[in-house]
C-alpha positions in Angstrom: 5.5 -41.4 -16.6 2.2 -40.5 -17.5 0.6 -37.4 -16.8 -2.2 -38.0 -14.2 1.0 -39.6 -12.3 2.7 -36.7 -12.4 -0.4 -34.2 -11.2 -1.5 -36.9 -8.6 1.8 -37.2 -6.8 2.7 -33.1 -6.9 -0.6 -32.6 -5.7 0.1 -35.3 -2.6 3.7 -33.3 -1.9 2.2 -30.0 -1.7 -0.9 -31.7 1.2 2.2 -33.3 2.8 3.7 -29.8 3.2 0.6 -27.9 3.9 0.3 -30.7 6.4 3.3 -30.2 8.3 3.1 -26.5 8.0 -0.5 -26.7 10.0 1.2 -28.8 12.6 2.5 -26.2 15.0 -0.2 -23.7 13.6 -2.9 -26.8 14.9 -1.0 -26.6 18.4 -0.5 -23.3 18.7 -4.2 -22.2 18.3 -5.5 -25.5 20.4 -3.1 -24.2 23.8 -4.4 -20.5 22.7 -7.6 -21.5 23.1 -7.5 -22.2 26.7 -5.3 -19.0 27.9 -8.0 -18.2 30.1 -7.6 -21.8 31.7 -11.4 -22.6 31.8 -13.3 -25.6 31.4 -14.7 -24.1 28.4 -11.4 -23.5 27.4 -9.8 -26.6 28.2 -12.9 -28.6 25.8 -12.1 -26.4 23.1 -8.4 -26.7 23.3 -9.6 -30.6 23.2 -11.2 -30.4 20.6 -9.2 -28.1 18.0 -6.0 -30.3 19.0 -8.2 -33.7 18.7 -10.0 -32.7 14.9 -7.2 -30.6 13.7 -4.3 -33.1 14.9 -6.1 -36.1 13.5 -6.7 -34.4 9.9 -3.6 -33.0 9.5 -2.5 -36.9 10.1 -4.9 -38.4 7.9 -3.7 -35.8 4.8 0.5 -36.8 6.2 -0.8 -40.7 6.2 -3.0 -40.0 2.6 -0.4 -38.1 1.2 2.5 -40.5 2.0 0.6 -44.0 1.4 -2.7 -43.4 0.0 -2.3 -47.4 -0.7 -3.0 -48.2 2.3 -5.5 -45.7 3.1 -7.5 -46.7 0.6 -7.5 -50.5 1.4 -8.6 -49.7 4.6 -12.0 -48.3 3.1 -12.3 -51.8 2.0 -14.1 -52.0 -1.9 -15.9 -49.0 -1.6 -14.4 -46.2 -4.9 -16.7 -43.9 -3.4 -15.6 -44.1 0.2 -12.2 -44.0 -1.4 -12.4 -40.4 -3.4 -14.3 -38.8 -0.8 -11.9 -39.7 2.0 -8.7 -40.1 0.1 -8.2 -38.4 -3.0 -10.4 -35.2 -2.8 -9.2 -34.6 0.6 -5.9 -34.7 0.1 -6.0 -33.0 -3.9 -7.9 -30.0 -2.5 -5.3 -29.7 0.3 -2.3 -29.9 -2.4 -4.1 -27.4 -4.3 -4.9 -24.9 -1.7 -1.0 -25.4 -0.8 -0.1 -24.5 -4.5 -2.1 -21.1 -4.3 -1.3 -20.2 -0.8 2.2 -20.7 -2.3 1.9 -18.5 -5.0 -0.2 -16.0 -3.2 2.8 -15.6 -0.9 5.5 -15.3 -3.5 3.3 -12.6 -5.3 2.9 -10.5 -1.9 6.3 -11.0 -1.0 7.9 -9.6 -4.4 5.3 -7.3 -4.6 6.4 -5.8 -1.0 9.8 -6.2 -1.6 9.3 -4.0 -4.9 7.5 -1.3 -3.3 9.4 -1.5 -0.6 12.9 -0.5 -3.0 10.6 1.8 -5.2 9.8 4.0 -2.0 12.8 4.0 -0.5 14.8 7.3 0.4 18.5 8.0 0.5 19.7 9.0 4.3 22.3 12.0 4.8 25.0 9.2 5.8 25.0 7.4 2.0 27.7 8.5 -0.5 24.8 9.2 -3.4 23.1 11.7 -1.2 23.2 14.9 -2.9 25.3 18.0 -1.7 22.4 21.1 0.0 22.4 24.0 -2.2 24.1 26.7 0.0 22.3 29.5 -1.4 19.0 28.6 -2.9 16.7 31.3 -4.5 13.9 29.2 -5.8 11.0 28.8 -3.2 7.4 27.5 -3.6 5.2 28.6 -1.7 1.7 26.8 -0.7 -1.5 28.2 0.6 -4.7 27.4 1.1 -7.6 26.1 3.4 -6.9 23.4 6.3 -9.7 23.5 8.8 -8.3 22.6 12.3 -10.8 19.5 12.1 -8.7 17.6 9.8 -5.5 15.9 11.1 -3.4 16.8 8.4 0.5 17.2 9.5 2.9 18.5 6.9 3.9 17.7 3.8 6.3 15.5 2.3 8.7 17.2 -0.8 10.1 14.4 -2.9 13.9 15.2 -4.8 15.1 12.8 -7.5 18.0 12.6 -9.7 17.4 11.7 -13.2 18.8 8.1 -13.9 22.0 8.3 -15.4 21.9 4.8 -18.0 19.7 3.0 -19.5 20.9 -0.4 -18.6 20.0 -2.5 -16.0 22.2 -1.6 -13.2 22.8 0.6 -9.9 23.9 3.7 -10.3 25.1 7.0 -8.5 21.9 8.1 -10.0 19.4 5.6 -10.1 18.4 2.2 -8.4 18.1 -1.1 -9.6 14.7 -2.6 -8.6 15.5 -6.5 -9.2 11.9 -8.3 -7.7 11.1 -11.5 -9.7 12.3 -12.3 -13.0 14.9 -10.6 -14.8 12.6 -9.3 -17.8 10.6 -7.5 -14.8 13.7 -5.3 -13.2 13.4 -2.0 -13.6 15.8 0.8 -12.4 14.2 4.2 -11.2 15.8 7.3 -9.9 17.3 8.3 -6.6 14.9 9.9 -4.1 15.6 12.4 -1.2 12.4 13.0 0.9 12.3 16.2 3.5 9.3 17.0 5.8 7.4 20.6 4.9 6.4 21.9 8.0 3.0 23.9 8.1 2.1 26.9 9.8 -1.8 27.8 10.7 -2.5 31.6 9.8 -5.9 30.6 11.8 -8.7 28.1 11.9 -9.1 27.8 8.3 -5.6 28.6 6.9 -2.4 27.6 6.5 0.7 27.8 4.4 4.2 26.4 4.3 7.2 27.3 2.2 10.3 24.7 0.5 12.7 25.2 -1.5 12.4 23.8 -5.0 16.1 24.4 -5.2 17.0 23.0 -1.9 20.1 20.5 -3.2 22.3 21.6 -6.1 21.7 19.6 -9.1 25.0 17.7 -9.9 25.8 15.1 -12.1 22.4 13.8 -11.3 20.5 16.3 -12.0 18.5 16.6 -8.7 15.0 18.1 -9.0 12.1 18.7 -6.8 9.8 15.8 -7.8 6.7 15.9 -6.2 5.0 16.5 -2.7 2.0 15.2 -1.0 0.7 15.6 2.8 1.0 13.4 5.6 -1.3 12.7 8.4 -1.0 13.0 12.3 0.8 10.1 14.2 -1.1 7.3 15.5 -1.9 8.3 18.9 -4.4 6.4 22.0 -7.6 8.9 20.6 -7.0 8.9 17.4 -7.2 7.3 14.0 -5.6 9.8 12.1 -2.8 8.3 10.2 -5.3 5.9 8.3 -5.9 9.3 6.3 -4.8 8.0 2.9 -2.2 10.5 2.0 -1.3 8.9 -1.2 1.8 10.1 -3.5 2.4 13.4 -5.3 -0.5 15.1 -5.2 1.5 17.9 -6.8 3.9 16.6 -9.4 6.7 18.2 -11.5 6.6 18.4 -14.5 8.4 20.7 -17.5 7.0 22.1 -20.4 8.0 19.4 -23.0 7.0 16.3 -19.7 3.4 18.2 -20.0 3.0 18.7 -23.9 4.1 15.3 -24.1 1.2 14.0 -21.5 -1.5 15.9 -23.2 -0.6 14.8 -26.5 -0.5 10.9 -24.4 -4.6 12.0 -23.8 -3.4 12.6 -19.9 -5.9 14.8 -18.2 -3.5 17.6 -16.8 -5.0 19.7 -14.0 -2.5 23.1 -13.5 -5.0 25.4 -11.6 -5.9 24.8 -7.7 -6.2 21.4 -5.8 -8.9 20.9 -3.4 -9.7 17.6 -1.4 -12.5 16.4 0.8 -11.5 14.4 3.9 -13.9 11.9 5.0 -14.8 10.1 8.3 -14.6 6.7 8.4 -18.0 4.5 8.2 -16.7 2.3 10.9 -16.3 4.8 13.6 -17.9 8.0 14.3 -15.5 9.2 16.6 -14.4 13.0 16.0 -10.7 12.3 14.8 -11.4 8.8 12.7 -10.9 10.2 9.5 -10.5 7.8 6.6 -9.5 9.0 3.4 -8.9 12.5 1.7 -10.1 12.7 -2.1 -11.4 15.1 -5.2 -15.3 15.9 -4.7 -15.9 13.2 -7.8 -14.2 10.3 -6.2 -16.3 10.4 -2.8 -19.7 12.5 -4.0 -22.3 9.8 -2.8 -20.5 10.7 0.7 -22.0 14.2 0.5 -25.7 14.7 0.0 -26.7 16.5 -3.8 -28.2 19.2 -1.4 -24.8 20.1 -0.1 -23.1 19.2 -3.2 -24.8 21.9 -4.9 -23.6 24.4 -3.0 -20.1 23.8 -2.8 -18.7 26.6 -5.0 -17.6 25.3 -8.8 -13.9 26.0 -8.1 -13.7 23.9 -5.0 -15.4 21.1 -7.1 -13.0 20.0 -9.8 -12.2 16.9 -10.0 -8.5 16.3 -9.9 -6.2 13.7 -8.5 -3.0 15.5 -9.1 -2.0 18.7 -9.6 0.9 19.5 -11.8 3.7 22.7 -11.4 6.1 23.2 -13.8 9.9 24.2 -12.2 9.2 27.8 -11.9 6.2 27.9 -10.0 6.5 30.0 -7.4 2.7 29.3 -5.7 0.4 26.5 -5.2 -3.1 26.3 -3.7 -3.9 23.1 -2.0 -6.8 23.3 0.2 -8.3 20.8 2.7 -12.2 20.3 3.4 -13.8 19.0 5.6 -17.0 17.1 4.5 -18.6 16.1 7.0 -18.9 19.7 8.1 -20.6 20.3 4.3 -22.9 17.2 5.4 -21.1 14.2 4.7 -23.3 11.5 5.6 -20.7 9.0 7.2 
């Protein structure tokens, strides 16, 4: 079979599908468009269910028995490409992309979807509380009562306990696509870290680095990062972009190791500007929480000037090592330093 057979009639499968797909998405959207039971409505719904029912047929008809299709545009090889074969090629085309764009978003869910994943008090991996833990961290720092931040979120893992590609009572197996893409990561507790104001400014909030005894896993405190209010009515607070582990774990050797990668490692303070969004200016429609760096055309070079050095860095992450005891995380708020969203 040669080869321009072989593309020619995968391309007409993939229109017949994309064709039958469309059908009930054709009828769905032509009865939608009269809900309102107008005369307006009832044209449109006409006309979507006339044009879209009759293309969709004519790619089905092409598609099946483009034969005949094209003997009923007479001699014309022009008449015959235009309304026959491009049609129905670009169709089977777009089908083939839509196809792989879903596959990619569907693994690619799927695999963040395991990655993020959290153990629950009820499964048999979950790790046993540490009934007299001694080792608390303590963070501090700025949090104007502007900003819709809610607590933070304290990560635990176990170290994984093989290297092979398998589950674990210590690690997961993330198995999304093809085998030479599985991974396996570790096991993951997450716990809420409530905060408490001190006033309009301040806050701090205590956890216990040691809050689950380490077993045969090894459980650690990971990493933490802060969460944003609830959706509510009046609010758009939870499209803050929180992001993960703002403050990471790391020992010694992990951070000697990093440096010696080229990482940048940040140890001191952390300090992040929260941002309005453009689309809104309403009073709790914050966007997106960031280093000074990442979002400095949002702040005038007027403002930016005076913004003390220290508050300035520019830092994504902020790394403790297991016996920190303090860390300084502060919020900003910058449209209060003149943020010109």
């Amino acid at each position: 079979m040669k080869i321009a057979t072989v593309i020619d009639r995968t391309l007409r499968a993939f229109a017949a599908l994309a064709a039958i797909v469309a059908v009930p998405l054709v009828f769905m959207v032509g009865i939608m468009a009269n809900d309102a039971g107008t005369r307006t409505g009832a044209i449109g719904s006409l006309i979507i269910l006339g044009f879209g029912g009759s293309l969709v047929a004519w790619i089905l008809f092409c598609s099946f028995r483009p034969a005949v299709a094209a003997g009923w545009l007479w001699s014309s090889e022009v008449l015959r490409v235009l309304l026959v074969q491009l049609p129905t090629y670009a169709v089977g085309v777009a089908a083939i992309f839509g196809g792989l764009y879903f596959l990619h978003d569907h693994y690619h869910n799927k695999s963040l979807a395991q990655s993020r994943a959290a153990l629950r008090p009820t499964d048999a991996s979950y790790p046993k509380v540490n009934p007299t833990p001694l080792h608390s961290l303590e963070l501090t720092g700025t949090l104007p009562v502007t900003l819709p931040i809610r607590d933070f979120e304290a990560t635990y893992a176990s170290n994984n306990s093989a290297s092979e590609l398998a589950s674990g009572p210590c690690q997961r197996l993330i198995d999304v696509g093809p085998k030479s893409q599985w991974y396996t990561l570790p096991l993951r507790v997450k716990e809420s870290v409530a905060i408490t104001r001190d006033d309009d400014e301040h806050y701090h909030a205590t956890l216990m680095a040691d809050r689950f005894l380490p077993g045969p896993c090894g459980w650690h405190l990971q990493e933490l990062h802060f969460r944003s209010e609830s959706p509510g009515d009046t609010a758009r607070a939870n499209s803050i972009d929180g992001g993960d582990g703002q403050i990471q774990v790391r020992d010694d050797e992990q951070l000697r190791l990093e440096i010696a990668a080229g990482k940048s490692i940040y140890r001191g303070r952390m300090d992040l500007w929260c941002f309005r969004s453009p689309e809104t200016r309403q009073p709790n429609a914050w966007k997106l929480c960031a280093d000074l760096a990442t979002m400095a055309r949002s702040i005038p070079s007027s403002q930016r000037h005076s913004i003390p050095k220290e508050q300035a860095h520019s830092n994504a992450v902020v790394y403790v090592t297991p016996d920190s005891q303090t860390i300084e995380f502060n919020f900003h708020d910058a449209q209060a330093a003149g943020s010109i969203l």
